[in-house]
C-alpha positions in Angstrom: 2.4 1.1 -6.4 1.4 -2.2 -8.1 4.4 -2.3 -10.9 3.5 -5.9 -12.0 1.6 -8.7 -10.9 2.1 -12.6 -11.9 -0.8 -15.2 -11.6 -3.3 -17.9 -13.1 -5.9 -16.4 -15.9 -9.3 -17.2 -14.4 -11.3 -15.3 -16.8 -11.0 -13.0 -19.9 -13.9 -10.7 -20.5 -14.3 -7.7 -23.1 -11.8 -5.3 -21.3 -11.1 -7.3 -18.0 -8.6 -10.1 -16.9 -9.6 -12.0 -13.5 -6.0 -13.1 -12.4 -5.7 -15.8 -9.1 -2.5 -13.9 -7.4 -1.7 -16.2 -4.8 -5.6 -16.8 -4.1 -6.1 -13.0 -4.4 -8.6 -12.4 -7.1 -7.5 -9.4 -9.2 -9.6 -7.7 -11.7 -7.3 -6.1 -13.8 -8.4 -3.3 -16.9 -6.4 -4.0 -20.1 -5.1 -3.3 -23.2 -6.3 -5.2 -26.2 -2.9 -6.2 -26.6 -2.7 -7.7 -23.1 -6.1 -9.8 -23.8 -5.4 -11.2 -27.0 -2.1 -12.9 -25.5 -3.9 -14.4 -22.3 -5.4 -17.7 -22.3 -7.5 -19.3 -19.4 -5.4 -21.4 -16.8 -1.9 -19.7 -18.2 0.5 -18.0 -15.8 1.5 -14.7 -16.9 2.3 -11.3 -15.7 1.0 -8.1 -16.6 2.8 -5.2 -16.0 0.6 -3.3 -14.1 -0.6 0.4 -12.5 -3.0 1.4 -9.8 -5.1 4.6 -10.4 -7.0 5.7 -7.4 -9.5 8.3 -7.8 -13.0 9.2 -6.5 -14.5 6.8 -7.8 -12.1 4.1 -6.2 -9.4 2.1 -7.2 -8.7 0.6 -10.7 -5.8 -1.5 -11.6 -4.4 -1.4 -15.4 -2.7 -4.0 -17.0 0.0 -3.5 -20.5 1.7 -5.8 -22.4 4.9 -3.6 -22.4 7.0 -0.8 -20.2 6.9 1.5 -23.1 2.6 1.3 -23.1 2.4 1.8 -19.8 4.9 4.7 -20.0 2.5 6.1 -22.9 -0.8 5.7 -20.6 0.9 7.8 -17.9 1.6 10.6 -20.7 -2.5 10.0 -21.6 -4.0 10.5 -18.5 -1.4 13.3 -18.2 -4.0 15.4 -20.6 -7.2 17.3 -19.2 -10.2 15.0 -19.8 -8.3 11.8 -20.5 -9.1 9.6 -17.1 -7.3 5.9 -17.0 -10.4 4.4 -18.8 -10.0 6.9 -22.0 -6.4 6.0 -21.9 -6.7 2.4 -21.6 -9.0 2.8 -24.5 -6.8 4.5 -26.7 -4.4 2.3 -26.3 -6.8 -0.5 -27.1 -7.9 1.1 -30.8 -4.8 2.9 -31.5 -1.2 1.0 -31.6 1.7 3.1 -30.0 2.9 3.7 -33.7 -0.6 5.0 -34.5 -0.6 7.4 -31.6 2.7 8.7 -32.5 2.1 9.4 -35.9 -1.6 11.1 -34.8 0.0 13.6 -32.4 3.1 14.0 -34.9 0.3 15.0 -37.7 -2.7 16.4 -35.7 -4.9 13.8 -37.0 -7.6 14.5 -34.8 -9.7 12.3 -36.4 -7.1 9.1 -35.4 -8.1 9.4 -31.9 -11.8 10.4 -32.1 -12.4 7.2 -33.5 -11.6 5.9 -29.9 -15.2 5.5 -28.0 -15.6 8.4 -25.8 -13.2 11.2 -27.4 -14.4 13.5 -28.4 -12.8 16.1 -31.0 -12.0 18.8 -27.8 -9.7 15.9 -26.1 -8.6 14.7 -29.8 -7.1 18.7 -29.6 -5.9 18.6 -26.5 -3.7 15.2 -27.3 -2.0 16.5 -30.2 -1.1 19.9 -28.7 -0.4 18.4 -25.7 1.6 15.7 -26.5 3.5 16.7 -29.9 6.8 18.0 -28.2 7.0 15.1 -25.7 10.4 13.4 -26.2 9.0 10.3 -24.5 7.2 9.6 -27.8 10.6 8.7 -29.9 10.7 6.2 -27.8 8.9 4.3 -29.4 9.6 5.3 -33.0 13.0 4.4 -32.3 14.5 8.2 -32.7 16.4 8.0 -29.5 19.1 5.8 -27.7 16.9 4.5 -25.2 15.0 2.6 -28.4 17.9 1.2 -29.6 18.5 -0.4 -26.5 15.0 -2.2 -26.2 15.1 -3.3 -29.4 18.8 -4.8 -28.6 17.4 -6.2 -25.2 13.8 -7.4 -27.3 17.1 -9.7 -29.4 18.6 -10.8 -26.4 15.2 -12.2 -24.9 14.5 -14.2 -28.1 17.8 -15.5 -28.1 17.3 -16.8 -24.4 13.8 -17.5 -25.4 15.5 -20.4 -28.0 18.3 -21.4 -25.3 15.6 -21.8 -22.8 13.4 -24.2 -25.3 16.7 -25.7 -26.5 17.4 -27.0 -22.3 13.7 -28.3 -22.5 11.9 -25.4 -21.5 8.5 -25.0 -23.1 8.0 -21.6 -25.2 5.2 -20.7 -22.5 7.1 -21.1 -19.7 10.7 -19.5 -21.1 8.2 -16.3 -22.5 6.9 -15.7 -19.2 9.9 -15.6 -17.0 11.4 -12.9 -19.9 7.7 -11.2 -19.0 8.9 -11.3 -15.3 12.1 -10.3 -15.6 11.4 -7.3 -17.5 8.4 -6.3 -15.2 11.4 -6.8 -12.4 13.7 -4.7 -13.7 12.1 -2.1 -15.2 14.4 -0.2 -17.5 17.8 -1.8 -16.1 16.0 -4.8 -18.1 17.1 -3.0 -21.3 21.0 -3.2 -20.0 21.1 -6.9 -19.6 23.3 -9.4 -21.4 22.2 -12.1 -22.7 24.6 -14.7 -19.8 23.1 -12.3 -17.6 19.5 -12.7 -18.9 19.6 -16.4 -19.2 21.2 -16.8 -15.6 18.3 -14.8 -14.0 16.1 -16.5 -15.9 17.5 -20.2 -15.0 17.1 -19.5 -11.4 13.7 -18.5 -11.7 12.6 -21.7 -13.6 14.6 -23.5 -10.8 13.2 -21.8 -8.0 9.3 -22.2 -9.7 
């Protein structure tokens, strides 16, 4: 699996980022969120997934563990492939999707090209008594603690910039390091935070 991948913007199209890994060309489905932060000739790194199906192999990029946590649980629904996901997360902010399954508002997700009212259905039923979705409206412990860690990144965000680090640069190795670390992200200190994220700018 493909958790994350860190490279030069070569192109941003409607849907698609063309990344230079390395010298490796990767074309790389997104988010909306994603596209809006990514600028031609800018490092960055997308946190990423690979969904191989019939019709070959598709990459997906987030901005965030917690949206590409919430794709999984879409394309976990009949009738909702990786593009429909990507899609819904595209129209629909992870607050949005929340409060549409916790409501049945089948109409919140039908405005999403290519869902119809069938799949709207099958999302809220199927995804109403998911605990995963507190996640993100901060009903549950494991919230509490991304918001704490979200603190501690701006905080070494500012120490960063305050050694003579551009904002650019001291954003993306916090984008790294959480792509790294996955959910043991959330559990780092703030000394332990900036020293990861020190020798990363040294070893650049």
């Amino acid at each position: 699996m493909i958790r994350f991948l860190h490279g030069k913007v070569i192109d941003v199209l409607e849907n698609v980022l063309i990344l230079d890994v390395n010298g490796l060309g990767f074309e790389i489905l997104c988010s909306r969120s994603v596209l809006t932060q990514c600028r031609r000739g800018e490092d960055v790194t997308i946190i990423t997934s690979l969904q191989i199906s019939e019709s070959g192999a598709v990459i997906y990029g987030f901005n965030s563990e917690s949206e590409r946590e919430f794709f999984t649980r879409l394309t976990g629904v009949k009738g909702v492939g990786g593009r429909s996901a990507i899609a819904i997360l595209s129209e629909l902010s992870l607050d949005e999707i929340i409060n549409a399954v916790s409501s049945a508002d089948v109409n919140a997700f039908t405005r999403v090209p290519g869902i119809g009212k069938k799949t709207a259905e099958r999302l809220c039923f199927e995804l109403k008594n998911i605990a995963a979705l507190k996640v993100i409206s901060g009903d549950s412990e494991s919230s509490q603690q991304e918001q704490k860690s979200s603190g501690h990144a701006e905080s070494v965000i500012d120490a960063l910039i305050s050694l003579g680090f551009t904002r650019s640069d001291s954003g993306q190795v916090i984008n790294l390091l959480r792509a790294a670390h996955g959910e043991g992200f959330n559990s780092l200190g703030e000394e332990d935070l900036l020293r990861l994220a020190l020798r990363e700018l040294h070893d650049k």
